[in-house]
C-alpha positions in Angstrom: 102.1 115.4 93.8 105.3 117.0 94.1 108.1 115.0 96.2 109.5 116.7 99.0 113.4 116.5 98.6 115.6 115.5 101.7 118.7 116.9 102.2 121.7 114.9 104.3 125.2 116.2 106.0 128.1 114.3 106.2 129.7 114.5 109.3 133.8 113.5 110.3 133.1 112.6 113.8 136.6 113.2 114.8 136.3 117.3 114.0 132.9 117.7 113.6 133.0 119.6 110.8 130.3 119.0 108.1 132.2 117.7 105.4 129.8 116.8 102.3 125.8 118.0 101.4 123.8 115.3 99.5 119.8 115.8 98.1 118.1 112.9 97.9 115.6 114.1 95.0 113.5 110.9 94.3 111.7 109.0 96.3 112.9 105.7 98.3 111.7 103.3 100.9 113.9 103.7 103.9 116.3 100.7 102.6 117.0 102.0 99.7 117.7 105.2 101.3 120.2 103.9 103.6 122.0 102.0 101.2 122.2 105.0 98.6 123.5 107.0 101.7 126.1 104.3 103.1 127.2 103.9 99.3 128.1 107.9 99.2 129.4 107.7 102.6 132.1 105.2 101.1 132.9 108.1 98.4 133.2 110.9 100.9 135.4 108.6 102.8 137.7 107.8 100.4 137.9 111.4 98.2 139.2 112.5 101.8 140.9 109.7 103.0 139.2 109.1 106.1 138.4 105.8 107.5 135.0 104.7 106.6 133.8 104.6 111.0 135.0 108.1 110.9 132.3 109.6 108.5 128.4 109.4 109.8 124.9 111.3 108.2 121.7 112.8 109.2 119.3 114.3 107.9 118.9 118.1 107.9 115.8 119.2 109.5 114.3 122.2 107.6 
């Protein structure tokens, strides 16, 4: 069986604007998941020199 992919958004709270588009393509429990996604949070937040609080995910609903 085929694994659905997930895809997330990367959100800076303070504009709103979308700011980074992740697919997760394998399959993880949910805390591996969330550290995966808190570890590219970290990048997104430094590559644009925000502060880390500034930057949140979700999931994009298909």
């Amino acid at each position: 069986m085929k694994v659905a992919e997930k895809h997330f958004k990367f959100i800076n709270s303070k504009t709103g604007y979308v700011i980074y588009y992740y697919t997760l393509k394998e399959h993880l429990d949910d805390a591996d998941t969330k550290a995966m996604l808190e570890k590219i949070k970290a990048d997104v937040a430094s590559k644009n020199s925000l502060f880390l609080d500034t930057i949140y995910w979700e999931e994009e609903k298909a």
